[in-house]
C-alpha positions in Angstrom: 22.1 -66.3 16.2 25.2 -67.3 13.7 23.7 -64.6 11.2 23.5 -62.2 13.3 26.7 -62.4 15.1 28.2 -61.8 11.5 26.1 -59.2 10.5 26.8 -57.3 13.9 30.7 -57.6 12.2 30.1 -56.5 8.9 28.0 -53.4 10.4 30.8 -52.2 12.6 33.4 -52.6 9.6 30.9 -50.6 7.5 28.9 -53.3 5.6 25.5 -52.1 6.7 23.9 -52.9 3.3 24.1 -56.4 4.5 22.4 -56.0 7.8 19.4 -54.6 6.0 19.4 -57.7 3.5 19.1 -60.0 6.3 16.7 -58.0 8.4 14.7 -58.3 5.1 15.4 -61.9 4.6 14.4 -62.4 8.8 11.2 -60.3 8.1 10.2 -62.5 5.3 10.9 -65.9 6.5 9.5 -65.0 9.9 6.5 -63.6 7.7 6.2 -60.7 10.0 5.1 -62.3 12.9 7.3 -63.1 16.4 5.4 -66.4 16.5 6.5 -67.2 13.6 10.6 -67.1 13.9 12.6 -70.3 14.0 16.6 -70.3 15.0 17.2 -71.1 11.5 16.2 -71.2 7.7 17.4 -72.6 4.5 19.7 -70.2 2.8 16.2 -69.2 0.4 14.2 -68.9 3.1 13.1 -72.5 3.9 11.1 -73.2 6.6 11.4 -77.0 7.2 14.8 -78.5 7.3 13.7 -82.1 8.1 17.2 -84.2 9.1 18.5 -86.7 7.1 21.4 -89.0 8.7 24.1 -89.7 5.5 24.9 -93.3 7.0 27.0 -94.0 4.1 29.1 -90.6 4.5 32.0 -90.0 6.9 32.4 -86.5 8.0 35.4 -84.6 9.1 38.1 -87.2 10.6 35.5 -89.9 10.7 32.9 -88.5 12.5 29.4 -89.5 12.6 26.5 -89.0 12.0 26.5 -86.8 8.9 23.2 -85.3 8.1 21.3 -83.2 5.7 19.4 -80.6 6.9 18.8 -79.8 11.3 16.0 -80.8 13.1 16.8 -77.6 15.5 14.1 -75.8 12.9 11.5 -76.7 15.5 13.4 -75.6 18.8 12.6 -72.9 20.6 15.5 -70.7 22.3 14.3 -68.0 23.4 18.4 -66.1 23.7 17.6 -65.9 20.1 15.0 -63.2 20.1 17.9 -61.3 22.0 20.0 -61.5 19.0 17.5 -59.7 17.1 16.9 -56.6 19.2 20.6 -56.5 19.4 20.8 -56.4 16.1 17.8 -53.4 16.0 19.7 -51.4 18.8 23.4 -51.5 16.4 21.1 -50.3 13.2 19.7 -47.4 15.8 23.5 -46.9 16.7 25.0 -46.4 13.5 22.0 -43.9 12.6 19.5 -45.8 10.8 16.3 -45.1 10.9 13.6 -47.7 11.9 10.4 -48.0 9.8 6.9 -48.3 11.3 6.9 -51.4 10.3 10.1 -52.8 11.5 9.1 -51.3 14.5 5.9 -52.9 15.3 8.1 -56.2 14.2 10.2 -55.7 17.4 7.4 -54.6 19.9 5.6 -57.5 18.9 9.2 -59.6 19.1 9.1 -58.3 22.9 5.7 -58.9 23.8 6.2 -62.8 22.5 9.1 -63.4 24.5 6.9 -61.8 27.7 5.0 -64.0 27.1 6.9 -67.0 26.7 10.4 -66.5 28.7 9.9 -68.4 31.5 9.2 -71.8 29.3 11.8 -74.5 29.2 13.4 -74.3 25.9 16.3 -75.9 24.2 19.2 -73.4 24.6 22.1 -72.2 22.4 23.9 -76.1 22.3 20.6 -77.3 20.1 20.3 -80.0 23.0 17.9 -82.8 21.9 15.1 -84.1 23.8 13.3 -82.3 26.3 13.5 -78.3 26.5 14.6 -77.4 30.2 15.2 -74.6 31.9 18.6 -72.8 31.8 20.3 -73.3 35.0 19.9 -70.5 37.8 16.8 -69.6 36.0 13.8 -70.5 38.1 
């Protein structure tokens, strides 16, 4: 979501170079299938970013816990799929063409989340626990 908030940014000040680096980079982590996307990968593409809590670290003004890593990895939150057509429809608006491929990527982005919207999931805030459903959403 982060990523692509900036890239949305960089395309609209002229940078779109670096929105087809990350679509690349999503495509290739995600390995080509909706199924497989996660909320977030390692900076090289890594898949599992297993938490670590620092106990011995302070962070910012004293604040604790500091970890390595982010257990969200493993969340599902399904306004991230959003992010990603968004991203699709800017490309389209600033001209770009959209391979076959990159194409079949989205349809089969949208038929995942048909399939799976009305699941409880963990939401933008990461929250830990149990996935529930957004309020207002039945």
């Amino acid at each position: 979501r982060d990523s692509s908030f900036a890239t949305s940014s960089l395309v609209e000040l002229g940078y779109s170079n670096i929105a087809k680096g990350f679509r690349r980079f999503m495509e290739r982590s995600a390995a080509g299938s909706a199924e497989q996307l996660q909320v977030l990968f390692g900076v090289g593409g890594e898949r599992r970013l297993y938490e670590l809590d620092l106990k011995n670290l302070e962070g910012y003004r004293c604040a604790k816990p500091v970890r390595l890593g982010n257990a969200a990895f493993e969340q599902v939150q399904l306004d991230a799929y959003g992010d990603i057509v968004s991203l699709a429809w800017l490309r389209h608006r600033q001209g770009e063409k959209v391979g076959q491929e990159y194409w079949e990527f989205l349809v089969d982005v949208v038929n995942h989340v048909v399939k799976i919207w009305s699941n409880p999931d963990y939401g933008i805030w990461e929250i830990r626990g149990t996935p529930r459903h957004t309020r207002g959403v039945r």
